[in-house]
Residue, then its C-alpha position, 0 to 999 in steps of 0.5 A: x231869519x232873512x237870508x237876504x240880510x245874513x252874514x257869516x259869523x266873525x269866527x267862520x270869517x276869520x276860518x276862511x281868511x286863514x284857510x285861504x292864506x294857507x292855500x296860497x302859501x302851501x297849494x298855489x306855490x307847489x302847484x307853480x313850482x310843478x308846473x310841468x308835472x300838472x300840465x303833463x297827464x303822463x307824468x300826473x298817471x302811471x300807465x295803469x291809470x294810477x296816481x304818479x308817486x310824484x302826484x301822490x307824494x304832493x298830495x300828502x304833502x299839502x294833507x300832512x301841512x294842512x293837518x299841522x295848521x289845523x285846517x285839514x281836521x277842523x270840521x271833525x268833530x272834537x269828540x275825534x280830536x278835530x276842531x269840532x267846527x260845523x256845516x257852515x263852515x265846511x261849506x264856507x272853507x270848501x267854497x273859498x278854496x273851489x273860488x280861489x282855484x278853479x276846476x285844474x288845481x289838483x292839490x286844492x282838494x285836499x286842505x280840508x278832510x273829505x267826508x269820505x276820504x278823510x276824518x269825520x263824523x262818519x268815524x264818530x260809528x267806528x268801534x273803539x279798537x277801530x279808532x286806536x288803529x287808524x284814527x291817529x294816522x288819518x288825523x295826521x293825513x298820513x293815512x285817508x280812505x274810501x267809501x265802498x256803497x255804489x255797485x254796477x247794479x245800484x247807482x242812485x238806488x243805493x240800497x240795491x246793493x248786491x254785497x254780502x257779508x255772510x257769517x263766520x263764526x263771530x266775523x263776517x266774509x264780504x263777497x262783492x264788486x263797488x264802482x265809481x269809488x272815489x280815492x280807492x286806488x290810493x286809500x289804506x281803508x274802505x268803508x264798505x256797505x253789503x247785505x248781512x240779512x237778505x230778507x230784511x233788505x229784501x223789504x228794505x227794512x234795514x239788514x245792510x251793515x257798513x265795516x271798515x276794511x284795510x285795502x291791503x285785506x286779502x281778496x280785496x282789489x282794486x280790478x280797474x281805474x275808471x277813466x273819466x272827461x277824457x284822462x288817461x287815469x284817475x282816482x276812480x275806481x273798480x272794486x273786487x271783493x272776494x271772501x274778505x274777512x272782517x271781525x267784529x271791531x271792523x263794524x260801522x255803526x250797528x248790525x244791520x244799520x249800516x244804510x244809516x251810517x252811509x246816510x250820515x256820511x252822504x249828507x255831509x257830502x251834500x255839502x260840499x257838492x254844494x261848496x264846490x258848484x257855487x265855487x267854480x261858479x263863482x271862478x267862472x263868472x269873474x272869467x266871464x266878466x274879465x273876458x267880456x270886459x276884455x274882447x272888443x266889438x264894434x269898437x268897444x268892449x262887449x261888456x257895454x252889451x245890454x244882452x251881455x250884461x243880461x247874461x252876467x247878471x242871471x249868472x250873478x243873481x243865481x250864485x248869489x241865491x244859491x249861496x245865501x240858501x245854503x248859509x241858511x241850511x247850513x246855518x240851521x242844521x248846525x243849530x239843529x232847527x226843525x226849519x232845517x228840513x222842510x221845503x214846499x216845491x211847485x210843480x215847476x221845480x218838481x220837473x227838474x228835481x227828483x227825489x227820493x225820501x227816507x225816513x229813519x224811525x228808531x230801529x230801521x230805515x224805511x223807504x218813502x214810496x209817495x213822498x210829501x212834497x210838503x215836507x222834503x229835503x232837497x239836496x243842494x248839487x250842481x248850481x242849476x238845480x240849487x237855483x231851481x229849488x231857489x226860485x220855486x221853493x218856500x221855507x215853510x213852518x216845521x214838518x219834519x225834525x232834521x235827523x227824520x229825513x235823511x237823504x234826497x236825490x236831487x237830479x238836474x234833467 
């Protein structure tokens, strides 16, 4: 199939159009009728550098409309009483809103459930008395979580990870610290990931467990708001665990294979990193393009430049190829296709791209220290790299079966 010539499906067409109705309806004419309260940074955070109530009243607002129009839910899987919709149109919906919006609309993040803040297929690992307890909330938007996996000593090598879980009895107790979690400061429930058998993760062959933890546990705490691009607040945040008790019904996926069910997760987020470059690409450059239509040189408008119209054009071309690359993948990996998986890269790309390959046999998780650069999945992130990997990357015939592969870490130098 010739991603030159491929169109959404009339059904993810008709999505997007109604999500995007949606959002003008519900987003953009809250984020007008609080115009102030966006434009005023001690109004949108506390003094702690938490969310104002007014902030998060807002927030739940457009969570619980977008759950009543069914667009908040409508890429869970239907196994969790979600629209069962799939890849390409989580990242189709996520695209349409970062287009419409831009980087300042606040409220535009939550129209669709996050894959680590909300429902979705990551819940599809929790145990049924899990599900009875906090699923009907979250599918409402009344309720929303974190993922607990990234520690000051184990960033982008995750499986560094320092947390505990040490027995008790039939339950486990979680000694730790978590950094840069996303929504924690506001979340009712983290997914957190720590070492419940030290030699195996010694060897990184499994032995790190994720359970689900309510943020009102004791001896979990928020210890402080990380402050990032300049605000004086945010929805990042530091992470204490001191002793946390956890039962059984409180496990994600199996014993010992929680790095799996972290995987499963992220990869979803892979996604809609994607949406969300390509998004703000896309608003940018009809910036770009009404601002150099706009401005004036030597009598006339600096759109009638050759060197800006080169400009505009590479701008083009790199978010259209980008787009077109990631229907495909999404496209594939819905349709669960071996062709989902495997790039060649040159040795160009290999300059801008590092990458980290695991592959999942049945039982445990082994790392790839010398990965086959004949058989790699490259994460799609910021739009450089996506363009990188655009312009030196060739699908080639079938390496590696989708569910082998499970993760990359792809870094723009």
């Amino acid at each position: 199939m010739s991603a030159i010539a491929w169109e959404l499906p009339e059904e993810i067409r008709a999505v997007r159009e109604g999500l995007l109705e949606f959002a003008r309806q519900e987003v953009l004419t809250r984020h007008e009728n609080h115009h102030d309260l966006f434009e005023n940074p001690r109004r949108l955070y506390r003094e702690d550098g938490r969310f104002s109530d007014e902030l998060k009243g807002l927030i739940g607002e457009v969570r619980r409309a977008a759950a009543k129009a069914g667009y908040y839910n409508m890429c869970v899987p239907e196994a969790l009483g979600g629209g069962g919709l799939g890849h390409l149109a989580y990242y189709v919906g996520w695209e349409a809103l970062f287009h419409l919006c831009g980087p300042q609309n606040w409220l535009m993040l939550y129209v669709i459930s996050h894959w680590a803040f909300g429902p979705s297929r990551l819940l599809e690992k929790v145990t049924p008395e899990a599900r009875e307890k906090m699923l009907a909330p979250m599918m409402a938007g009344e309720a929303s979580m974190c993922f607990g996996l990234s520690e000051p000593g184990a960033g982008s090598d995750a499986a560094a990870l320092a947390t505990k879980a040490v027995p008790d009895g039939n339950a486990w107790r979680i000694t730790g610290r978590k950094i840069w979690t996303s929504n924690s400061p506001v979340a009712d429930y983290c997914i957190v990931f720590a070492i419940t058998d030290p030699a195996r993760a010694a060897q990184r062959k499994g032995g790190i467990s994720a359970f689900l933890v309510p943020t009102s546990s004791p001896g979990f705490e928020v210890q402080r708001i990380i402050k990032l691009f300049g605000h004086i607040g945010g929805d990042e945040a530091e992470l204490r665990l001191e002793d946390v008790r956890v039962e059984p019904w409180q496990l994600v996926g199996d014993l010992h294979q929680g790095f799996a069910a972290a995987l499963y997760g992220v990869s979803l987020g892979r996604i809609y990193n994607s949406a969300r470059a390509v998004g703000y690409g896309r608003w940018a450059l009809e910036k770009a393009l009404n601002y150099a239509q706009a401005r004036k040189a030597f009598d006339k408008p600096i759109a009638d430049f050759q060197a800006t119209q080169f400009k505009l054009a590479d701008m083009a071309t790199e978010l259209d190829a980008a787009r077109l690359m990631i229907w495909r993948a999404a496209s594939l990996l819905d349709a669960k296709s071996p062709e989902a998986t495997p790039v060649t890269l040159s040795e160009k790309t290999r300059s801008y791209v590092s990458v980290v390959a695991f592959v999942i046999p049945s039982d445990e998780l082994v790392p790839v220290s010398e990965p086959d650069w004949s058989a790699i999945v490259v994460t799609v992130g910021p739009v450089r790299s996506i363009v990188t990997v655009v312009a030196d990357a060739w699908l080639v015939g079938p390496v590696l079966p989708a569910e082998s592969v499970c993760s990359t870490e792809s870094t723009c130098q």
